[in-house]
Legacy VTK file of the C-alpha trace (Angstrom):
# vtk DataFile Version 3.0
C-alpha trace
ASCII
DATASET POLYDATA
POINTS 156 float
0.000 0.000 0.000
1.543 3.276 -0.827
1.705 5.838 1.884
-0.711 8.860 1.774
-0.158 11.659 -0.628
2.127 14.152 -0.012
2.913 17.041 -1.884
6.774 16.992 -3.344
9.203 18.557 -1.234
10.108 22.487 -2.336
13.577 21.895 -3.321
12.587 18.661 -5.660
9.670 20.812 -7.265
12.150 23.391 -7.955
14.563 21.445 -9.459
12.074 19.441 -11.307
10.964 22.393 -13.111
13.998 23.124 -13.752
15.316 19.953 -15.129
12.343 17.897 -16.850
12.663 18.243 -20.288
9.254 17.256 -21.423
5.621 18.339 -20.152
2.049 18.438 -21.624
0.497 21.472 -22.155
-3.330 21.424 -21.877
-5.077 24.367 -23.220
-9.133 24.996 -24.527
-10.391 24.950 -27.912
-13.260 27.343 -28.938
-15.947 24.827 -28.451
-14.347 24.192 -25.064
-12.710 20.643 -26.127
-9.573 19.825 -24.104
-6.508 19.975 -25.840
-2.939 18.436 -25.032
0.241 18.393 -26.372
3.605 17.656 -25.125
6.117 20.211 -24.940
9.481 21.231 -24.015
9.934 24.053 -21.732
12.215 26.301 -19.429
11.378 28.378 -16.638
12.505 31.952 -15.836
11.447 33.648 -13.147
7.722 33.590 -12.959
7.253 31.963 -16.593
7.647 28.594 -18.299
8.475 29.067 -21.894
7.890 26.825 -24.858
9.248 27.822 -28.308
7.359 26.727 -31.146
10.637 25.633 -33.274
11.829 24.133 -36.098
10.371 20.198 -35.263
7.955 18.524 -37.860
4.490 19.835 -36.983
1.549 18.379 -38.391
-0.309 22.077 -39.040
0.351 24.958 -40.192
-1.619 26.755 -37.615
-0.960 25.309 -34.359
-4.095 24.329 -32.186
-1.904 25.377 -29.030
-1.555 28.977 -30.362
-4.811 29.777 -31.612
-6.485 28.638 -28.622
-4.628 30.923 -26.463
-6.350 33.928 -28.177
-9.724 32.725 -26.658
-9.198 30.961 -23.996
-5.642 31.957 -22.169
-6.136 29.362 -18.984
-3.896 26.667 -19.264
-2.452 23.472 -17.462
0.725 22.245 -17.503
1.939 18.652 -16.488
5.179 17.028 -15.672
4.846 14.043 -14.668
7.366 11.023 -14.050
5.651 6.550 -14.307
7.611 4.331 -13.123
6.666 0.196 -12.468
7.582 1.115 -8.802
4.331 3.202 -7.916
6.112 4.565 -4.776
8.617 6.554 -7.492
5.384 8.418 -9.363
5.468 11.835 -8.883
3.455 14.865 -10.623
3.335 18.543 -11.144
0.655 20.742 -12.289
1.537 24.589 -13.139
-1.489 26.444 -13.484
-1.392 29.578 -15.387
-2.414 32.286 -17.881
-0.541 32.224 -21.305
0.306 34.539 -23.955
1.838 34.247 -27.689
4.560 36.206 -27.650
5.963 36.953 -31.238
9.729 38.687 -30.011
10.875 40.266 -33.575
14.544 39.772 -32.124
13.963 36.352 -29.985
17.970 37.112 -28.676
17.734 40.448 -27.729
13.831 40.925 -26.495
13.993 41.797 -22.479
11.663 38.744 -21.631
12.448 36.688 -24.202
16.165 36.571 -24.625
16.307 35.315 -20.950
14.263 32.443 -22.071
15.677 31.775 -25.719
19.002 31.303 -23.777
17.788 28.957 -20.983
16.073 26.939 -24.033
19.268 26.673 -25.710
21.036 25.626 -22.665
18.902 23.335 -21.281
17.900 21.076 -24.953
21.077 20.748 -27.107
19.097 19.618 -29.833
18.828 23.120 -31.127
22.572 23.072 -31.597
21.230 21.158 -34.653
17.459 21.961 -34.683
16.185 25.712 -35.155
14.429 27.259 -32.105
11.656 28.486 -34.409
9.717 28.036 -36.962
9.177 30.676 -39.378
8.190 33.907 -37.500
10.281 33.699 -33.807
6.994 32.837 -31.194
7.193 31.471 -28.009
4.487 30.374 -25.224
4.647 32.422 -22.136
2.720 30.844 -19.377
2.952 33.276 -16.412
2.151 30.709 -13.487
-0.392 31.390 -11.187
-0.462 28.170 -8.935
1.281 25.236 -8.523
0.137 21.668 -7.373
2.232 18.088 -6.583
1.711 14.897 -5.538
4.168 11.551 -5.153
3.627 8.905 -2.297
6.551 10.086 -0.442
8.917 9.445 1.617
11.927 9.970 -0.952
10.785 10.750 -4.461
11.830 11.761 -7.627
14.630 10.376 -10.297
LINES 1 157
156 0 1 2 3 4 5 6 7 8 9 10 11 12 13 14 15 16 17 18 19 20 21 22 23 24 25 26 27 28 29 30 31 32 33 34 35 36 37 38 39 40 41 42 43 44 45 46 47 48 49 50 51 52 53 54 55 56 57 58 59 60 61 62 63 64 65 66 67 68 69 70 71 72 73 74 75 76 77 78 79 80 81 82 83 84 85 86 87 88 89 90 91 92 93 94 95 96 97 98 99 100 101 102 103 104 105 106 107 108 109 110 111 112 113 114 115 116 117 118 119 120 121 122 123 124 125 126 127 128 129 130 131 132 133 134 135 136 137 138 139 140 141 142 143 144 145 146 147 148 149 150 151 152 153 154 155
């Protein structure tokens, strides 16, 4: 039997959102239909990130981006499975996001931050472009924050 829940300790949260290199972002669609997508990410400050760069995508107008213009409430998970149920662990960043179109990604005061923290933290743009087309980003400026693994000792 796993132990109650318990909420992940500060300094794993922190350095899970600082180190996970893969979360699902849920957003709205205008006839209120979930919609979820993984993503990559980095956090600065009070933001996570996500570029929308140079990978394959299946559209040309991305569901997550659109959405955002109606609905800007979003979700976003990080969450780790493991055979060993008493090593699950998940995070939930609540938050309002934005589409922010930086004409110079580098050199824009919010976005530069983050364009370098992408870089740094996926080296697969060494090789991949951080955008597609027109530099735009995801800015999802959190508003709450919600855990959960089975505790005592979590987290890979």
């Amino acid at each position: 039997m796993l132990a109650a829940t318990m909420r992940l300790p500060d300094e794993a949260l922190e350095r899970l959102l600082d180190t996970w290199p893969v979360a699902r972002l849920a957003t709205l669609g205008p006839d209120r239909t979930p919609h979820i997508v993984p993503i990559v990410f980095a956090r600065v400050g009070p933001h996570l990130w996500s570029p929308i760069d140079g990978k394959p995508k299946s559209e040309r107008a991305l569901a997550r981006v659109t959405h955002l213009r109606d609905a800007p409430r979003v979700s976003v998970l990080l969450d780790h499975y493991e055979d060993d149920w008493r090593r699950l662990w998940w995070i939930r960043v609540d938050g309002s996001a934005c589409v922010v179109m930086p004409g110079d990604p580098e050199h824009h005061p919010e976005a530069g931050p983050a364009t370098a923290r992408l870089r740094s933290k996926y080296p697969q743009y060494a090789t991949t472009p951080l955008f597609r087309g027109i530099p735009t980003l995801i800015r999802v400026r959190i508003t709450g924050i919600r855990s959960w693994y089975p505790g005592p000792g979590p987290t890979s």
